[in-house]
C-alpha positions as CSV (number, residue, x, y, z in Angstrom):
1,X,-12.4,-3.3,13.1
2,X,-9.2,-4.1,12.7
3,X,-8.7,-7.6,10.8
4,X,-7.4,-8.4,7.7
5,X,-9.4,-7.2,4.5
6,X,-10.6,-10.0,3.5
7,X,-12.8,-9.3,7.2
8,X,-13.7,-5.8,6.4
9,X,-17.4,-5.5,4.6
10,X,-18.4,-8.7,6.3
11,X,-17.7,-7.2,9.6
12,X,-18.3,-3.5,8.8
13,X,-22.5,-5.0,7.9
14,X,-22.7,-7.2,10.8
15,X,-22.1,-3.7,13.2
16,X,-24.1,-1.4,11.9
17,X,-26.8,-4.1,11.1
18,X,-26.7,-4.1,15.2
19,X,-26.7,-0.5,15.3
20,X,-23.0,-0.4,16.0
21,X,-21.1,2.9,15.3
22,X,-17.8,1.7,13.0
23,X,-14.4,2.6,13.2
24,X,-12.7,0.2,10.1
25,X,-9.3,0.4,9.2
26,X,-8.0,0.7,5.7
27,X,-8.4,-0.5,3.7
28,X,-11.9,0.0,3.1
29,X,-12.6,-3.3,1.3
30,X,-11.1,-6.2,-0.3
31,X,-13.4,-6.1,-3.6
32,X,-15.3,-3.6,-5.5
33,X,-18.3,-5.3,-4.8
34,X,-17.8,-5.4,-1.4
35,X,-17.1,-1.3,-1.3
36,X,-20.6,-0.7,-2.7
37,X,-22.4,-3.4,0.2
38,X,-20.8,-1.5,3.0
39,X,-21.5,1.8,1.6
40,X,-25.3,0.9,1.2
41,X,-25.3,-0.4,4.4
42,X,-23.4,2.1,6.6
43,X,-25.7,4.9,4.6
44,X,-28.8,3.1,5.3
45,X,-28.0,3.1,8.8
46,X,-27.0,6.4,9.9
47,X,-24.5,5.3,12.3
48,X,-21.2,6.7,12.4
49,X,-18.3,5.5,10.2
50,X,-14.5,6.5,10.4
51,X,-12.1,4.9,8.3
52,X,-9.1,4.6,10.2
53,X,-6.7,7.3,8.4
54,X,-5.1,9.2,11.1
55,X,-3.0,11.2,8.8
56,X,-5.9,13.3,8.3
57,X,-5.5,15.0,11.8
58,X,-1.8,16.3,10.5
59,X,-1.6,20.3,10.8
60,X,0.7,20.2,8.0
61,X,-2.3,18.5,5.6
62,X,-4.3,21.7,6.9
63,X,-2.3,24.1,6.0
64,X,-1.6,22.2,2.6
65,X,-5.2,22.5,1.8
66,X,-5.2,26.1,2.7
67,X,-2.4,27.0,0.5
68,X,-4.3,25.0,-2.2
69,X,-7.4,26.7,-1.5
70,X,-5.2,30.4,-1.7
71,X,-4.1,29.3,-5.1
72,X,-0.5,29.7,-3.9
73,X,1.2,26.7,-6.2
74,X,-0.7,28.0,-9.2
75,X,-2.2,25.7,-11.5
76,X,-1.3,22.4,-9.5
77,X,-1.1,19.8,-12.9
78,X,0.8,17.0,-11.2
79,X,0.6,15.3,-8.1
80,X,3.1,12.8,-7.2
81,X,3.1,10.4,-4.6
82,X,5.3,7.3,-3.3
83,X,6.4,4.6,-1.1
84,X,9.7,3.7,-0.3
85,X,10.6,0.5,2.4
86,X,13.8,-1.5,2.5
87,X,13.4,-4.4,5.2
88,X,11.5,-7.8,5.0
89,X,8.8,-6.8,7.9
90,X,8.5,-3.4,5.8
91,X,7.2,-6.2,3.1
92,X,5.1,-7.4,5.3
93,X,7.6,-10.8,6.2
94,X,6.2,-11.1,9.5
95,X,8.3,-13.1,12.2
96,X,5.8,-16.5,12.7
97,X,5.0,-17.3,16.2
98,X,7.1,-20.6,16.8
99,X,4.2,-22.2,19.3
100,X,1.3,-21.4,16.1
101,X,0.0,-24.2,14.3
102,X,-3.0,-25.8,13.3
103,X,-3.9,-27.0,16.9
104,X,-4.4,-23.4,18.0
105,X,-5.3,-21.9,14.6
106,X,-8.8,-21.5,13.4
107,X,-7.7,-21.6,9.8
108,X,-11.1,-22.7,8.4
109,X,-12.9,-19.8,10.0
110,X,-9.6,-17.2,8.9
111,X,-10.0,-17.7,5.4
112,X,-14.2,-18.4,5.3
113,X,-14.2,-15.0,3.8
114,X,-11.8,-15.3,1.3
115,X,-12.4,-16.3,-2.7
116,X,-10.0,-19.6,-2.8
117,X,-9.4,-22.1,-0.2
118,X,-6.4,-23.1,0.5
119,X,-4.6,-25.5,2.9
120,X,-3.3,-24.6,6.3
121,X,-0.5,-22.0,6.1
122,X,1.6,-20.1,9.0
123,X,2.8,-17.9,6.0
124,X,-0.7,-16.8,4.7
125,X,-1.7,-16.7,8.3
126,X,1.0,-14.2,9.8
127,X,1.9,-12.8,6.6
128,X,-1.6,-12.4,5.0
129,X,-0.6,-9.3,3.1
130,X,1.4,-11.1,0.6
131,X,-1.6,-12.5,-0.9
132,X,-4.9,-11.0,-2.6
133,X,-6.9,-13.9,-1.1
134,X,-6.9,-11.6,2.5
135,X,-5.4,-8.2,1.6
136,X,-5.5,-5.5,-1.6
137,X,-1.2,-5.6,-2.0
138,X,0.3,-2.0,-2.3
139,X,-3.0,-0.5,-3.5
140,X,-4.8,-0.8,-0.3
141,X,-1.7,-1.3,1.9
142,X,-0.2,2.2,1.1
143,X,-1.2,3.9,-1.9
144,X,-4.1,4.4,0.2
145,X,-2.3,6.5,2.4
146,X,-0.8,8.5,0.0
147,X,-4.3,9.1,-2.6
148,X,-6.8,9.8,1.0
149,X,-4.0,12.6,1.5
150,X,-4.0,13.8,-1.5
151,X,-8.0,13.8,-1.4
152,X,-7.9,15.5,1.7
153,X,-5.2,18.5,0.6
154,X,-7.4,18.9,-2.8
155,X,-10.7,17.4,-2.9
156,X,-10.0,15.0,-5.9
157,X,-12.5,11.7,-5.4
158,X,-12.4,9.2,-7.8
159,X,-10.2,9.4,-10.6
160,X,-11.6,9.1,-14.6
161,X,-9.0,6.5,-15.5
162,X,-6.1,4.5,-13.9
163,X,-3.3,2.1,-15.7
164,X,-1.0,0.1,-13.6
165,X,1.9,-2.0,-13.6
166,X,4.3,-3.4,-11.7
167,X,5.8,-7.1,-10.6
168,X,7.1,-9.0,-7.8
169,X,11.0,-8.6,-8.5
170,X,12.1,-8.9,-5.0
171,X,10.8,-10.9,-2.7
172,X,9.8,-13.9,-4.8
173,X,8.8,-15.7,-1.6
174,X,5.5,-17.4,-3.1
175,X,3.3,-14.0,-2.7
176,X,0.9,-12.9,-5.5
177,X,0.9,-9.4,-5.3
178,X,3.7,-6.7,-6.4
179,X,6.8,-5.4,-4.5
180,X,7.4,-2.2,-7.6
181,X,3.9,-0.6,-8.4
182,X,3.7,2.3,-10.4
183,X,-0.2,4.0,-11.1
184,X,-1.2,6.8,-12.9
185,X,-4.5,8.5,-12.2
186,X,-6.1,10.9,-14.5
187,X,-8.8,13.6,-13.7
188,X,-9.2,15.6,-16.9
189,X,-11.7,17.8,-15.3
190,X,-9.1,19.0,-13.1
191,X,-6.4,19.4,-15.6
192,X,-4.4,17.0,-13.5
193,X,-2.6,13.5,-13.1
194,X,-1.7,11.8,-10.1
195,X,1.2,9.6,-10.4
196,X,1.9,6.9,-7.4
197,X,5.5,5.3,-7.5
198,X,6.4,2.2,-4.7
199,X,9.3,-0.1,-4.0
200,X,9.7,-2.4,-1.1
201,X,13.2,-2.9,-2.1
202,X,15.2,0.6,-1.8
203,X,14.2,2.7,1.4
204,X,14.9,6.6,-0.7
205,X,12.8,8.8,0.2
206,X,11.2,10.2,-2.3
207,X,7.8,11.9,-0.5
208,X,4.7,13.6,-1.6
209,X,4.9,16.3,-4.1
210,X,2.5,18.7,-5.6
211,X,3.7,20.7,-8.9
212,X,2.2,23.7,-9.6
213,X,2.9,26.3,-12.6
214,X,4.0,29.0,-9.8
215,X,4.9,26.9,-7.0
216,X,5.7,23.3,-5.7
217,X,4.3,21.8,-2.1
218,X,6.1,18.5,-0.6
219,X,4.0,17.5,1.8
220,X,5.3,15.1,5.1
221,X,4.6,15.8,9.0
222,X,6.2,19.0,7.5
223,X,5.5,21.6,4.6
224,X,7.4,22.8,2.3
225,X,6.8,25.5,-0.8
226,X,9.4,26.4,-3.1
227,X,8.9,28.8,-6.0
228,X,9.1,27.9,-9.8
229,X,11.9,30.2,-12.0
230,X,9.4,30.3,-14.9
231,X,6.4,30.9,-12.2
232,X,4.3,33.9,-13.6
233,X,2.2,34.9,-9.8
234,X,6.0,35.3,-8.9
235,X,7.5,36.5,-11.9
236,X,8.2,40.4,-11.0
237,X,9.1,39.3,-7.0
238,X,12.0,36.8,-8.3
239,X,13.2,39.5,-11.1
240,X,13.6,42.5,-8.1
241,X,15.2,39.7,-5.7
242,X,12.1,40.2,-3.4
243,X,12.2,36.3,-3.7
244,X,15.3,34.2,-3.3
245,X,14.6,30.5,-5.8
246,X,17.7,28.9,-3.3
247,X,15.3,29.5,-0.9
248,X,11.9,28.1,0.3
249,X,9.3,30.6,0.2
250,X,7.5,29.0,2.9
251,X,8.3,25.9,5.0
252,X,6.0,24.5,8.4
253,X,7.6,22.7,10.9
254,X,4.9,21.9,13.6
255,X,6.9,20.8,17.1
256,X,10.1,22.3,15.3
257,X,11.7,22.8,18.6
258,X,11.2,19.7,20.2
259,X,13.4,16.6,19.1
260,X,11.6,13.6,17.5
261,X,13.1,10.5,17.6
262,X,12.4,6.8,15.8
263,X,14.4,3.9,16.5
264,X,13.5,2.1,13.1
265,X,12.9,2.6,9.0
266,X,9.7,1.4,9.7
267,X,8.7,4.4,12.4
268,X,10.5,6.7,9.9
269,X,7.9,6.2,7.0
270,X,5.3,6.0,9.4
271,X,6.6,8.9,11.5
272,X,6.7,11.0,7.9
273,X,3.8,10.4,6.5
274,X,2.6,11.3,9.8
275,X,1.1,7.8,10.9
276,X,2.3,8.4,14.5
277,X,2.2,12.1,16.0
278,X,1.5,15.1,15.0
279,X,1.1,18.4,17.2
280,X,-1.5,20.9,18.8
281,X,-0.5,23.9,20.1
282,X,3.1,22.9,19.7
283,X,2.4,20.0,21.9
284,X,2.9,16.5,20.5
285,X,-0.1,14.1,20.3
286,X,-0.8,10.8,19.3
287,X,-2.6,11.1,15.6
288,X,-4.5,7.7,16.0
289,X,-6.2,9.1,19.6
290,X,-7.4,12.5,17.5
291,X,-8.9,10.6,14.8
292,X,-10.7,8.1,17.2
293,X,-11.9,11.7,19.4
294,X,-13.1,12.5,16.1
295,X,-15.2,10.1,15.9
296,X,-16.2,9.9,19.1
297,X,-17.2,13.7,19.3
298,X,-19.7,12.7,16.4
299,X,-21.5,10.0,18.0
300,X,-22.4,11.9,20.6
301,X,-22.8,15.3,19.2
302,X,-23.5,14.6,15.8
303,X,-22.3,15.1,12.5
304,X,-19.7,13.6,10.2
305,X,-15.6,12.8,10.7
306,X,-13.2,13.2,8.1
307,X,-13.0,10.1,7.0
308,X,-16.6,9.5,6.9
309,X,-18.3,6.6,4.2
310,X,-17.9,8.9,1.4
311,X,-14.2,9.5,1.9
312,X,-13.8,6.1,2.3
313,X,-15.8,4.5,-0.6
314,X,-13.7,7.1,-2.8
315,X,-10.3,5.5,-1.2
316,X,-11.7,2.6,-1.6
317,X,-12.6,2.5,-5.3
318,X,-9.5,4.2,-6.7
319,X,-7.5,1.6,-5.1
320,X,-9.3,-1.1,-6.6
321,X,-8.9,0.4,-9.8
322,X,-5.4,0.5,-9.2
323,X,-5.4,-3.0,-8.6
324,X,-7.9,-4.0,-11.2
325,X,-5.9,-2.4,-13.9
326,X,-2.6,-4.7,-12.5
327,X,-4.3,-7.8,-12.5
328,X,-6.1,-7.8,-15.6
329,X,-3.2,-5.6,-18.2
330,X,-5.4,-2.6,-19.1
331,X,-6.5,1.0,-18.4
332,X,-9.2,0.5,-16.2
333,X,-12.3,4.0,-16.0
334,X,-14.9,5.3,-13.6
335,X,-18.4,5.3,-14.6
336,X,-20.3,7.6,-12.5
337,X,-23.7,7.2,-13.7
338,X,-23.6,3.5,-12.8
339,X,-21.1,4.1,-10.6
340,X,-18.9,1.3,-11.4
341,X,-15.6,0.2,-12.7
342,X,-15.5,-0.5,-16.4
């Protein structure tokens, strides 16, 4: 499935109503509401879901959750997270196809899904993103890249709480949701806040970033782990210059002695947050043909992927938190006995 959101749980039932197998692209869901139908439904059927997060068949995520697991970083407390994107089709400005129009448009059966009903657009059509009516805005768009890796790296699931804010400050073309979005997700039984940070106005890279009392991990289609001067694992090491703090104590460069090149900023995000290749056996693949093998594999020989319904109900009700706290000014929690958001 691979529509705009607004598509997703109508489309996602339908299948596995028919006994369809589903591979859905992020995000899950447009609504809350929504993320609960489709998880009813997919776990009523038995059929295999994968939600289309590629990034999960990075090496460098692998080894990040085994250096997680080895308690190499310490006490990891903060987890920080961001986008960065500088050009107008980065911000979803799409070009619009000079031959579309209504003639050749089915605009009432594009937007039959969506909460309000508005007349024909070529801007809500080609640039759907722009506006809640179709699409989640930067929750669903991108922080859910950066949160399903972090769940992968560290097991999180859904937060306790998240508080957003944010505002369209740069492309004031008419859209409704932000261009600067900052979140801030707390998990008090984990000792631990995740922080998510996005612009689609500067292009620095800023990248993923996990802070631990001994060690920090930042986190790409590469790995690196530098070592804290008040770290207490490493304390003795760093006083008899057994380990350098100029240095990394540990970096992973997967394909390292191949060249990688990307034309675009675009492919560079994508390319780092490993959207487009990663490697096996030092030979580069295509991440999106893993993570569809994936799923194939478990159709026919059983079992679950990665990004099964679980994973994927999780993404899909922390972003909507995120975006639920945006829209309506507050601190938004999880309630886990009812299992909703309150």
């Amino acid at each position: 499935i691979a529509t705009p959101d607004h598509w997703h749980a109508r489309m996602t039932i339908d299948a596995v109503a028919a006994g369809k197998h589903v591979y859905c692209e992020k995000c899950l869901t447009r609504t809350e509401e929504e993320a609960h139908q489709v998880y009813e439904a997919v776990k009523r059927s038995g059929l295999v879901f994968q939600l289309g997060h590629q990034n999960r068949q990075l090496e460098s995520h692998f080894k990040a959750r085994e250096i997680i697991k080895r308690g190499l970083l310490g006490p990891v407390n903060l987890v920080e997270t961001t986008t960065n994107r500088n050009s107008p089709v980065g911000a979803w400005v799409y070009p619009i196809h000079e031959e579309a129009g209504p003639h050749n448009i089915d605009w009432a059966q594009f937007q039959e899904p969506a909460p309000h009903k508005v007349p024909f657009s070529l801007e809500r059509f080609f640039r759907w993103r722009c506006w809640y009516d179709y699409g989640t805005g930067l929750s669903g768009d991108l922080l859910s890249h950066e949160y399903d890796a972090v769940n992968q790296i560290m097991d999180l699931g859904i937060p306790y709480s998240a508080v957003a804010s944010g505002g369209i400050y740069f492309y004031q073309d008419g859209r409704d949701v932000p261009d600067v979005f900052q979140v801030v997700f707390e998990y008090p039984e984990r000792n631990l806040t995740l922080v998510y940070s996005a612009t689609l106005s500067s292009g620095r890279n800023r990248g993923r970033l996990f802070m631990g009392h001994d060690a920090s991990m930042e986190v790409g289609n590469n790995l690196v782990v530098t070592v804290d001067y008040g770290s207490t694992r490493y304390k003795d090491k760093i006083k008899n210059k057994v380990i350098d703090l100029s240095l990394p104590l540990f970096t992973f460069q997967p394909g390292a002695r191949g060249i990688d090149t990307v034309t675009s900023a675009t492919e560079k995000y994508f390319a780092q947050r490993g959207l487009l290749y990663t490697y096996r056996h030092g030979r580069r693949v295509d991440t999106a043909h893993l993570h569809l093998k994936e799923w194939l594999e478990c159709i026919r020989e059983g079992g679950q992927p990665s990004c099964n319904i679980e994973r994927g109900f999780e993404e899909a009700i922390t972003c909507h938190m995120a975006t639920r706290s945006y829209l309506e000014g507050r601190k938004v929690y999880w309630d886990p006995v009812k299992r909703r958001i309150v």
